[in-house]
N, C-alpha and C positions, 0 to 999 in steps of 0.2 A: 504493500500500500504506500504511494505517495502521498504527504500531507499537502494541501494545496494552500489551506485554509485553517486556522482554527483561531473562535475568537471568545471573548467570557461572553453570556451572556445574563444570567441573574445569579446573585447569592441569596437564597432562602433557609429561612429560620428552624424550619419545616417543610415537612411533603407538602401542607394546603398550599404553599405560596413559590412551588416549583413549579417551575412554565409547563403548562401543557403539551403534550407532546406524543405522538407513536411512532417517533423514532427510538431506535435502539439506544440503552444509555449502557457504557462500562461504570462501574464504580472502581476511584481506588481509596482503598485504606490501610491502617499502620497504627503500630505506636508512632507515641510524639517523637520525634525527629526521626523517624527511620528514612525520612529522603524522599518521600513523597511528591513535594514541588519540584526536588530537580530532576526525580522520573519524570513526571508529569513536561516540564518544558523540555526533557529530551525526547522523550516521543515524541511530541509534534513538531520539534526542530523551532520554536517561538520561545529564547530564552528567558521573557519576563511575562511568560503567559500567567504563571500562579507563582505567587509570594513565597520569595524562602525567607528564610527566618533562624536565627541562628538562636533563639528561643521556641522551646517546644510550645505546640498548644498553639500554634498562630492561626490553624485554620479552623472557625469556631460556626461558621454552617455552611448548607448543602450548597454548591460552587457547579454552577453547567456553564461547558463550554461545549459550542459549538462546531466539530469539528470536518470538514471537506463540505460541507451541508448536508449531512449524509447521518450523523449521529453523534450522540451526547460522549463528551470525559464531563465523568461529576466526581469532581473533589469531594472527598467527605473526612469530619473533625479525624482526627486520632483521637483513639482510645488510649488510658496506661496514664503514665505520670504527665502532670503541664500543670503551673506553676497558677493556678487559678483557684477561684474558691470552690469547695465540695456540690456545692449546689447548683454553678455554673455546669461546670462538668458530669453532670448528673445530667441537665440538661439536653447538653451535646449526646449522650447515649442515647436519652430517648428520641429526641428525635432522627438522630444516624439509624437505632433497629427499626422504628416505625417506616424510613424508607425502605430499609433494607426488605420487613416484610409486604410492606404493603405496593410499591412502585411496580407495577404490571410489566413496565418495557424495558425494567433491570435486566439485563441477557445474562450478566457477571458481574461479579465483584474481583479484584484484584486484591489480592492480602498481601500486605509489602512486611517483610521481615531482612530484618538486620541483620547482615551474615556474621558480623563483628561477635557479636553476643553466642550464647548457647539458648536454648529453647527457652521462650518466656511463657510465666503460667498464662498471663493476659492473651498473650498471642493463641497458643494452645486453645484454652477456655472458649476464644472467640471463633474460629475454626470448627470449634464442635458445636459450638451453637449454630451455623450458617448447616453445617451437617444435620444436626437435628428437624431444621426446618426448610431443609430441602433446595437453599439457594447454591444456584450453582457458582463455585471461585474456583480461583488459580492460586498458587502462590509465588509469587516474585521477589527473591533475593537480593536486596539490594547491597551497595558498596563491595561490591566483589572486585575492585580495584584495592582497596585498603588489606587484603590477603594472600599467602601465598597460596598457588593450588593445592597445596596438600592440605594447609590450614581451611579452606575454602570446602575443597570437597568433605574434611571432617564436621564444618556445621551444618552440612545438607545432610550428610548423614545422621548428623543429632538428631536434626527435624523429623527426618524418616523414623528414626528410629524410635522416638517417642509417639509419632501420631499412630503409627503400627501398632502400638498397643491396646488401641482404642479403632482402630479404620482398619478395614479389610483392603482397601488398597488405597495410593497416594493420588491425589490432585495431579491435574498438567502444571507444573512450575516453569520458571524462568530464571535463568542466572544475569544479571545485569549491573552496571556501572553508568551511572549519569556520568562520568567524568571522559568514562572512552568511549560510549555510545553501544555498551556491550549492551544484548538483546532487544534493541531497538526495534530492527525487521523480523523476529520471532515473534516478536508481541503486535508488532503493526499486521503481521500475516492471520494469527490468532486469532484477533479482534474481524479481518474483513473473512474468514471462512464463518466467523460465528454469526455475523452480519447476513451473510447469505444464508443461513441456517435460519434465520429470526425469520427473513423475509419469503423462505418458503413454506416456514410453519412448523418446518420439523422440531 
């Protein structure tokens, strides 16, 4: 997939006051800084399409951008620690699952996980909960530039090896670097086969 186009189009609070729409949307999400925004502007090749932020917790509701004219990136908060009050971030949950289950032309969600780290409970936790209620994700490895391969492939292996415990078999993942533009065309491929999946019905 070539990006041609992609631009914001609303930030909403909530599902009520997200634009109407039957086009396909991706979702991505993460813990707080797992790299979210600078995935997000390297897919589309538009580096100040969504806000980075060197403070966790910057993106605090549902964010659609408009991409080739063809279908939604919706930024959505991070879950896990961000430096705000308990009530806020209480918030940002309910309304992130409310989309999550209720948004009809969700195709996916993207789960963004930190390769830096070992398995996090929140990440895990949140995984099985998209499992229990039947949403389909991916999961996507972020900063695999800050690794070497052998450190790299042992935290895909943690991941596997933990969610095995609980999943009979693993999600489609992605290994990726905002910095070298690693998994860029896997993920742009991903998104336009699931694209023509949506729009045939299957």
């Amino acid at each position: 997939m070539i990006i041609h186009s992609a631009s914001f189009i609303k930030s909403s609070p909530s599902i009520k006051e997200c634009p109407e729409s039957t086009k396909p949307e991706f979702g991505f999400i993460g813990r707080s800084n797992v790299g979210k925004s600078s995935l997000i502007n390297m897919l589309t090749g538009w580096s100040k399409l969504a806000k980075t932020s060197v403070q966790p917790g910057k993106t605090r509701t549902i964010n659609h951008f408009f991409v080739n004219e063809r279908w939604y990136l919706v930024d959505l908060p991070g879950y896990g620690y961000a430096k705000v009050p308990v009530k806020l971030r209480e918030k940002w949950v309910r309304a992130t699952e409310e989309y999550i289950l209720k948004r009809e032309n969700l195709v996916s969600l993207f789960v963004l996980l930190d390769t830096r780290h070992k398995p996090q409970r929140s990440d895990l936790e949140f995984m099985e909960f998209l499992g229990l209620n039947g949403i389909a994700f991916t999961r996507v490895f972020t900063k695999s530039d800050k690794l070497t391969v052998t450190a790299l492939e042992n935290s895909v292996n943690q991941y596997n090896s933990e969610m095995l415990k609980n999943w009979e078999s693993l999600p489609v993942s992605f290994i990726t670097s905002a910095v070298k533009g690693n998994g860029r065309e896997e993920i742009l491929k991903y998104i336009e086969e699931t694209m023509n999946n949506f729009s045939n019905g299957i």
